[in-house]
ZARO-37448 format. One record per residue (C-alpha): x, y negated, z. Coordinates in steps of 0.001 Angstrom, whole numbers. Layout:
+---------+---------+---------+
:      c1 :      c2 :      c3 :
+---------+---------+---------+
:       X :       Y :       Z :
...
+---------+---------+---------+
end
This chain:
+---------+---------+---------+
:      c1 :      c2 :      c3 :
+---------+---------+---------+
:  -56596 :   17618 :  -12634 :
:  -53748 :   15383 :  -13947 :
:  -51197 :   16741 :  -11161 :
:  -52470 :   20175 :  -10613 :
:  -50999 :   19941 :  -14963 :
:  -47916 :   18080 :  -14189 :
:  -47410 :   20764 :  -11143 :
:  -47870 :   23004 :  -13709 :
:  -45590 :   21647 :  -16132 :
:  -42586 :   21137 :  -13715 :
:  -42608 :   24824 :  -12540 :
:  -42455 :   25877 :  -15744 :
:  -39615 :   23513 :  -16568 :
:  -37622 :   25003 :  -13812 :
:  -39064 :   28356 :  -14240 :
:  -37156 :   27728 :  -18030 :
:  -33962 :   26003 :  -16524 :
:  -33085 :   28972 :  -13733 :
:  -30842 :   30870 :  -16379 :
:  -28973 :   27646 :  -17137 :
:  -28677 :   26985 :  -13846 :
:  -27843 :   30191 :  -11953 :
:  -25076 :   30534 :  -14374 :
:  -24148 :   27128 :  -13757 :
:  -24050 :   27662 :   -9877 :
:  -22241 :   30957 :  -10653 :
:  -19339 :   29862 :  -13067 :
:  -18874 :   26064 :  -11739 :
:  -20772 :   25089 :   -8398 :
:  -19407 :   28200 :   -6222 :
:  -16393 :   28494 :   -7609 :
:  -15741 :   24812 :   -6897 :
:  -16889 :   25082 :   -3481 :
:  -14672 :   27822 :   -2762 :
:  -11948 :   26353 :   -4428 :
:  -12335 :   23082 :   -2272 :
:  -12111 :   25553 :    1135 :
:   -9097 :   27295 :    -183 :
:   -7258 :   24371 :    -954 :
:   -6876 :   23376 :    2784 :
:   -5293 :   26924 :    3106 :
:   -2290 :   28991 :    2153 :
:   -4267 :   31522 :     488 :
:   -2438 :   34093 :   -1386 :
:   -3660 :   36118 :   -4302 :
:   -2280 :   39752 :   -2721 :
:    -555 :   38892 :     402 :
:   -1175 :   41121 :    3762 :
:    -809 :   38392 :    5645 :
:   -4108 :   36972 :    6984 :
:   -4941 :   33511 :    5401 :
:   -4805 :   30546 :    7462 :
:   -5995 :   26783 :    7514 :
:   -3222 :   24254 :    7074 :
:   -5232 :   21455 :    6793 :
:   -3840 :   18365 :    4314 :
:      95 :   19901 :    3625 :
:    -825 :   21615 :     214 :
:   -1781 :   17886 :   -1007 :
:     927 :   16262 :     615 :
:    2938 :   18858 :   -1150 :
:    1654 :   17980 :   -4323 :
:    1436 :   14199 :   -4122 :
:    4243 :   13288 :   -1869 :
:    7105 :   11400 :   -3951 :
:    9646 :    9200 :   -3348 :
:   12801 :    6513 :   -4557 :
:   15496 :    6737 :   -2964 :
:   18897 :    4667 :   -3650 :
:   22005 :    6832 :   -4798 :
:   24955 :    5295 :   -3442 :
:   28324 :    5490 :   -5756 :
:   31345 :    7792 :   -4823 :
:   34110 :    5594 :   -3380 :
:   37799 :    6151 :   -3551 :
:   40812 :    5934 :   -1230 :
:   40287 :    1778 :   -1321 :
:   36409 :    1506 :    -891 :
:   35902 :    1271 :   -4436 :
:   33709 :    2892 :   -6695 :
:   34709 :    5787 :   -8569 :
:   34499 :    4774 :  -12494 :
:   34693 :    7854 :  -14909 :
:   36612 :    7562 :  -18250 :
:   33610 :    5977 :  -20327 :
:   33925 :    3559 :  -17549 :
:   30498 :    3995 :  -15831 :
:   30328 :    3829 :  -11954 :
:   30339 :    7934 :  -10350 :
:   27043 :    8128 :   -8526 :
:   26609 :   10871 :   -5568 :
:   24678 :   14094 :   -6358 :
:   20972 :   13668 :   -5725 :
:   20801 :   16923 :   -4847 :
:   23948 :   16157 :   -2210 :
:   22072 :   13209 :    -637 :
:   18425 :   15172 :    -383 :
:   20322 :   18331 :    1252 :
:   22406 :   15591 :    3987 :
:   19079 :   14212 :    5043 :
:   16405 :   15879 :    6632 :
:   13655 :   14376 :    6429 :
:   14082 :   14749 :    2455 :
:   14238 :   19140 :    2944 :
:   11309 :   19976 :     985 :
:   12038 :   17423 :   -1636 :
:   13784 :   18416 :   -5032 :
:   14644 :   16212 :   -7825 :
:   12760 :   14848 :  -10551 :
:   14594 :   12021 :  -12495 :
:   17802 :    9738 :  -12029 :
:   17491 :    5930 :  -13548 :
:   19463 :    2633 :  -13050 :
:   18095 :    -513 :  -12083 :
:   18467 :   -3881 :  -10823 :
:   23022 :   -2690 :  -11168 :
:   21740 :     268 :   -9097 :
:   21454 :    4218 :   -8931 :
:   18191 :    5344 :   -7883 :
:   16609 :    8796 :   -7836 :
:   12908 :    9965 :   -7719 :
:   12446 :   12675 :   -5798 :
:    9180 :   14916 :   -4968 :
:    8448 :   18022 :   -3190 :
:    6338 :   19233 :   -6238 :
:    7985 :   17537 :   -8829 :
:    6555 :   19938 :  -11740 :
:    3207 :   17995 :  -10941 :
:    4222 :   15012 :  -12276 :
:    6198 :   16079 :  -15104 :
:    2902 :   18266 :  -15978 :
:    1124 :   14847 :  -15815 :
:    3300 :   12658 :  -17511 :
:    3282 :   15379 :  -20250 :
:    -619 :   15607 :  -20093 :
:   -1027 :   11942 :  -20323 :
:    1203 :   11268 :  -23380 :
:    -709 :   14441 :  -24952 :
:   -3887 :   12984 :  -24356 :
:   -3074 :    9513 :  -25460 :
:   -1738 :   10433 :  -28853 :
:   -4487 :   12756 :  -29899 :
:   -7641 :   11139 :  -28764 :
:   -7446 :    7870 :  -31002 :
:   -5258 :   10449 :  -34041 :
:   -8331 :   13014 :  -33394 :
:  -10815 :    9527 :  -33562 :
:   -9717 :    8231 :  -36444 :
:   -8645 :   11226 :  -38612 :
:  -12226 :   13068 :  -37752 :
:  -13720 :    9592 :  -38526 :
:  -12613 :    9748 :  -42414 :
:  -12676 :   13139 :  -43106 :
:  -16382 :   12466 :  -41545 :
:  -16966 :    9854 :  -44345 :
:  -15234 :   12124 :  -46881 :
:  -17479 :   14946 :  -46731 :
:  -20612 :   12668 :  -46416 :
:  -20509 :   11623 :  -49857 :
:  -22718 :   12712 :  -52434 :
:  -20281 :   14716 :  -54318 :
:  -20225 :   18161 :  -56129 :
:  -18659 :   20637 :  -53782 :
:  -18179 :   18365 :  -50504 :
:  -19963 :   21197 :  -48480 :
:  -16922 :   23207 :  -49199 :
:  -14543 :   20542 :  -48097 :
:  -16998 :   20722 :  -45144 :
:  -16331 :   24140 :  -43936 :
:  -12842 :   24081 :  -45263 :
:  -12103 :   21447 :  -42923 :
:  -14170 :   22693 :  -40096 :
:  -12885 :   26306 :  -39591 :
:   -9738 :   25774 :  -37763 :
:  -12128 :   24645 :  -34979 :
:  -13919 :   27777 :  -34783 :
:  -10743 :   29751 :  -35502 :
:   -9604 :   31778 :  -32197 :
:   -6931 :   29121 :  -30704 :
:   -4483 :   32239 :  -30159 :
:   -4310 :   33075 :  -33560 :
:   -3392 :   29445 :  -35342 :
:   -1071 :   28974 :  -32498 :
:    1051 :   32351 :  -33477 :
:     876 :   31022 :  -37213 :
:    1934 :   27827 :  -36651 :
:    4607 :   29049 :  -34394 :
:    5676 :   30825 :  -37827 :
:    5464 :   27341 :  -39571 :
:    7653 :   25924 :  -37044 :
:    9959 :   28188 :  -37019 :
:   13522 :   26184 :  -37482 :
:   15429 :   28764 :  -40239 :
:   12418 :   30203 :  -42359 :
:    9333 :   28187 :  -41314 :
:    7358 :   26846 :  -43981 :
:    6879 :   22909 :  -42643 :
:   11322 :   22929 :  -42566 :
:   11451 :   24458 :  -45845 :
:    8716 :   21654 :  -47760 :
:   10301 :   19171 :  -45726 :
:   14141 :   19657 :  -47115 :
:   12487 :   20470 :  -50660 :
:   10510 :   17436 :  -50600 :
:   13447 :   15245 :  -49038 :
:   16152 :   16286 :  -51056 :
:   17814 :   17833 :  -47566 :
:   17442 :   14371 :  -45979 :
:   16084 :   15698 :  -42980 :
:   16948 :   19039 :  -43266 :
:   16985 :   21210 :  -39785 :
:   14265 :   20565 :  -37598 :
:   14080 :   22093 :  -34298 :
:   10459 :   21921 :  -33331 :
:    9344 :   24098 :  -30538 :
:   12829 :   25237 :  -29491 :
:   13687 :   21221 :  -28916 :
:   12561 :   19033 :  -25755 :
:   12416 :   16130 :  -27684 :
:   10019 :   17531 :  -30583 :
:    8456 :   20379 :  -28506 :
:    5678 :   17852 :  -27674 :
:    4565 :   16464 :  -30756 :
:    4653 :   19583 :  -32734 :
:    2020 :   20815 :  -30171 :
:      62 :   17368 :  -30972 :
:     238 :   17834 :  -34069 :
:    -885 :   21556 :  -33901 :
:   -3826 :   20116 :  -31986 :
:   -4861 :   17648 :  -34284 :
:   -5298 :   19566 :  -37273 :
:   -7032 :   22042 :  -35433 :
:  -10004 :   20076 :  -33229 :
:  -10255 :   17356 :  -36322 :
:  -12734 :   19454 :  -37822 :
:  -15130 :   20074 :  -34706 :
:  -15183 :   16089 :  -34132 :
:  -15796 :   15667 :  -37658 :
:  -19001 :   17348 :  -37318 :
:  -19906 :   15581 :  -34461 :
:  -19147 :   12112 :  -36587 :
:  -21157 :   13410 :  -39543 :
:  -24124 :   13968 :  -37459 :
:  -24043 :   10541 :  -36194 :
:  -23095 :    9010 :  -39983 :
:  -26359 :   10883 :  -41073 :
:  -28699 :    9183 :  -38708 :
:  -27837 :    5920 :  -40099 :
:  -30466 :    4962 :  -42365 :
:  -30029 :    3719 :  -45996 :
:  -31788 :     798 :  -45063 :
:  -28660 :    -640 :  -43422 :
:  -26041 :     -68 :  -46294 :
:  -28698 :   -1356 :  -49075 :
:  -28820 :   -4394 :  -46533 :
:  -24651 :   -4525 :  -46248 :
:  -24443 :   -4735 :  -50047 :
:  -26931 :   -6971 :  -50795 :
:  -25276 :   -9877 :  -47862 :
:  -21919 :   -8472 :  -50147 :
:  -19775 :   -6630 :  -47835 :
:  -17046 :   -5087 :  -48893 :
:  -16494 :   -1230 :  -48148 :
:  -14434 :   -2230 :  -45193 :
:  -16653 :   -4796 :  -44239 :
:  -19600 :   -2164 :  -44043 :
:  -17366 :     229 :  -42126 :
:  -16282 :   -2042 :  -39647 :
:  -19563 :   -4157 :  -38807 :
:  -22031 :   -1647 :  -39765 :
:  -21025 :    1846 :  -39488 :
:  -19070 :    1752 :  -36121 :
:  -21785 :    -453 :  -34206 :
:  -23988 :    2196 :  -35183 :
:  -21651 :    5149 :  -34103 :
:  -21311 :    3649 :  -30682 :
:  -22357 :    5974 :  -28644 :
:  -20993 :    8982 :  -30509 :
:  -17130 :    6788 :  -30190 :
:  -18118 :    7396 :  -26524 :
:  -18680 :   11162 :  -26668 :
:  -16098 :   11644 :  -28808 :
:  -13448 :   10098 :  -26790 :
:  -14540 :   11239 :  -23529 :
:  -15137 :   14635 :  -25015 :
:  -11388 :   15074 :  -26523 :
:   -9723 :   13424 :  -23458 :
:  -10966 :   16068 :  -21367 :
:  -10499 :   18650 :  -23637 :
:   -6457 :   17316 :  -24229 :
:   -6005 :   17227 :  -20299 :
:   -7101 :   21026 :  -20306 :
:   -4590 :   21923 :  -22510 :
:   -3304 :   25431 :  -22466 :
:   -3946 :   28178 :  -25004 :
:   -1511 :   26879 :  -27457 :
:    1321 :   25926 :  -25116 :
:     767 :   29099 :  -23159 :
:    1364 :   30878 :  -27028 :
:    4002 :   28638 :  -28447 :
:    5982 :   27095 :  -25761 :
:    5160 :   28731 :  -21921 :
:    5775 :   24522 :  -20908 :
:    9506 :   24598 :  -22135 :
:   11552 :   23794 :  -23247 :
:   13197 :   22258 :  -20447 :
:    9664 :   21582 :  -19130 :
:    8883 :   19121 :  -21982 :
:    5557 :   21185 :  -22744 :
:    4726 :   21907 :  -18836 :
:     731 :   20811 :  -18978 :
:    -959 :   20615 :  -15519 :
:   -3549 :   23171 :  -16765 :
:    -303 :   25561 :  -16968 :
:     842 :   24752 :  -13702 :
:   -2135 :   25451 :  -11871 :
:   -2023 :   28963 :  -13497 :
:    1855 :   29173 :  -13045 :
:    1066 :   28105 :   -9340 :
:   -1981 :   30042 :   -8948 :
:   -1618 :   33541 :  -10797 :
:    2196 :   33659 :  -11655 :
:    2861 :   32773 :   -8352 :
:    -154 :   34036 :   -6587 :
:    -174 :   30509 :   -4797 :
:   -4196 :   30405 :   -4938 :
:   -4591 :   27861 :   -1881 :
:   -1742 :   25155 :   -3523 :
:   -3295 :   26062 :   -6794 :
:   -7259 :   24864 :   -5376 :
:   -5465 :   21743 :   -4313 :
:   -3872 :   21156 :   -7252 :
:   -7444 :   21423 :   -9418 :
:   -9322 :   19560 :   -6677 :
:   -6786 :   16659 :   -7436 :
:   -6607 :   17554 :  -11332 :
:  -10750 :   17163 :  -11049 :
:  -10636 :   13539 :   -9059 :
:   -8366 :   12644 :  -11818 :
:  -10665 :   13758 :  -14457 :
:  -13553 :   12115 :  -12900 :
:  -12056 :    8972 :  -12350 :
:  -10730 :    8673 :  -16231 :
:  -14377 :    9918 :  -17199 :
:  -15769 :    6778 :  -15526 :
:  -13245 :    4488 :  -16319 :
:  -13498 :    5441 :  -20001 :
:  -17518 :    5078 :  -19638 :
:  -17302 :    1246 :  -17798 :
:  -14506 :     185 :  -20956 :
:  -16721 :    1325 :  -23913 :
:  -19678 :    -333 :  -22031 :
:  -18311 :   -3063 :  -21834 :
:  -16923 :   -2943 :  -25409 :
:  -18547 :   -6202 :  -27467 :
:  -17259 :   -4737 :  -30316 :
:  -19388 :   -1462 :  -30400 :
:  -22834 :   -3518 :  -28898 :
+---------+---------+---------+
end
């Protein structure tokens, strides 16, 4: 009788499930599938050509990279050229990858000295790693600014205070806020002559700092996207922090104060043990989230300028769509996904073994 109702009881649990999970199958299992099979092809999005398997060269395209010494230009004597700031004249990169052929499919991604040597890195897809260079450095600013800032504004709003539940959703809405739209605003607060951020900024400075490029500079292109994203997914996290402050029973603060810790003391041995595993989600949760980046880059910056903004999110759609390259575009997400997976686990085995947060 006992399994004939546990038989019972499991059907029904995937009777329940099958919506959940056909669209799951639909939307993520098949389209990864397929994606894996096209990747080993050169699949084009509207090509008359048939498509055909080319086994392993899209990744080799996408991973292959390479240093190669630059030697300097010599003159009449056999000496090195030296220009008028008196630095050493260096060959072309570009002249020493178009002499040699088994560097034809390479193009150049960076020059750097070393060791009283020229050096170039070179790549056949060297957008790739500029797209996840960029990614990285995205991902490691926000996650511990989103972590921390979500953190207080979490243990703002949880006090018992007239009106918090306005600071609440006044905090939360740019999260639910259609990315699109705060991206074209803020584009309007960056702008360099009449933007709003420019304008407090001399006003507040005295014309200190004046003229600020912003999005139309490689150097702050970057950051004004970070900090775009942090005041807009601070509020969703906060949530997600509140929930977890809430759970903590009253017990354990009466218990703090009466030992005689400090505020500080209660937040750092009390509070965050007890938030351990919502640290966890939180982190994991925006790192993935920052390495999908898009939306606002797409909106703001289209990965310039000068590629400073190039995300590998965009790339995949640049590769993909723009230039209908869907079989290098599978290969680039299949790789994109191993890379996700492997900082998902990595990130998991850290806070595990975190003493800290036990």
């Amino acid at each position: 009788m006992k399994k004939q109702g546990y038989a019972q009881d499991n059907f029904f649990g995937w009777l329940m499930s099958s919506p959940a999970l056909l669209l799951l199958a639909i939307f993520v299992i098949i389209p990864l599938v397929m994606g894996l099979g096209w990747s080993f092809t050169n699949k084009r999005l509207i090509s008359p050509l048939p498509t055909e398997y080319i086994g392993l060269k899209n990744y080799d395209s996408i991973l292959a990279i390479k240093i190669i010494p630059i030697e300097p230009i010599l003159d009449d004597n056999g000496n090195p050229q030296i220009d008028e700031n008196g630095s050493i004249q260096y060959l072309r990169v570009r002249d020493v990858i178009r002499a040699n052929p088994k560097y034809l499919d390479f193009r150049l991604y960076t020059e750097f000295n070393a060791f009283g040597n020229h050096f170039g890195i070179i790549a056949k897809d060297p957008d790739f790693y500029r797209a996840l260079i960029n990614t990285t450095l995205y991902v490691l600013m926000i996650v511990p600014a989103i972590g921390i800032i979500s953190l207080l504004l979490a243990l703002l709003v949880n006090q018992r205070l007239w009106g918090v539940s306005i600071f609440r959703v006044i905090y939360f809405i740019p999260s639910i806020t259609s990315i699109s739209v705060t991206s074209v605003v803020w584009m309007f607060l960056y702008n360099p002559d009449q933007g709003l951020i420019n304008q407090l900024l001399q006003k507040l400075t005295y014309d200190v700092f004046g003229f600020s490029p912003w999005l139309q500079s490689a150097d702050t292109a970057l950051l004004a996207i970070i900090l775009y994203t942090i005041w807009q997914a601070s509020g969703l996290f906060m949530v997600i922090f509140l929930g977890g402050l809430q759970d903590i029973p009253e017990d354990t603060y009466e218990a703090a104060k009466i030992d005689g810790a400090n505020p500080f003391q209660t937040l750092l041995y009390v509070v965050i043990p007890q938030l351990r595993n919502t640290i966890v989600y939180v982190v994991i949760t925006s790192s993935i989230l920052g390495f999908r980046l898009f939306t606002q880059v797409d909106v703001m910056t289209k990965g310039g300028p000068e590629g400073s903004t190039l995300t590998l999110m965009m790339h995949t759609v640049n590769e993909g769509f723009r230039n209908q390259k869907i079989g290098y575009a599978s290969a680039i997400s299949i790789v994109f996904f191993i890379f996700i997976l492997i900082l998902t686990f990595t990130q998991r085995k850290i806070f595990k073994s975190e003493n800290v947060l036990e």
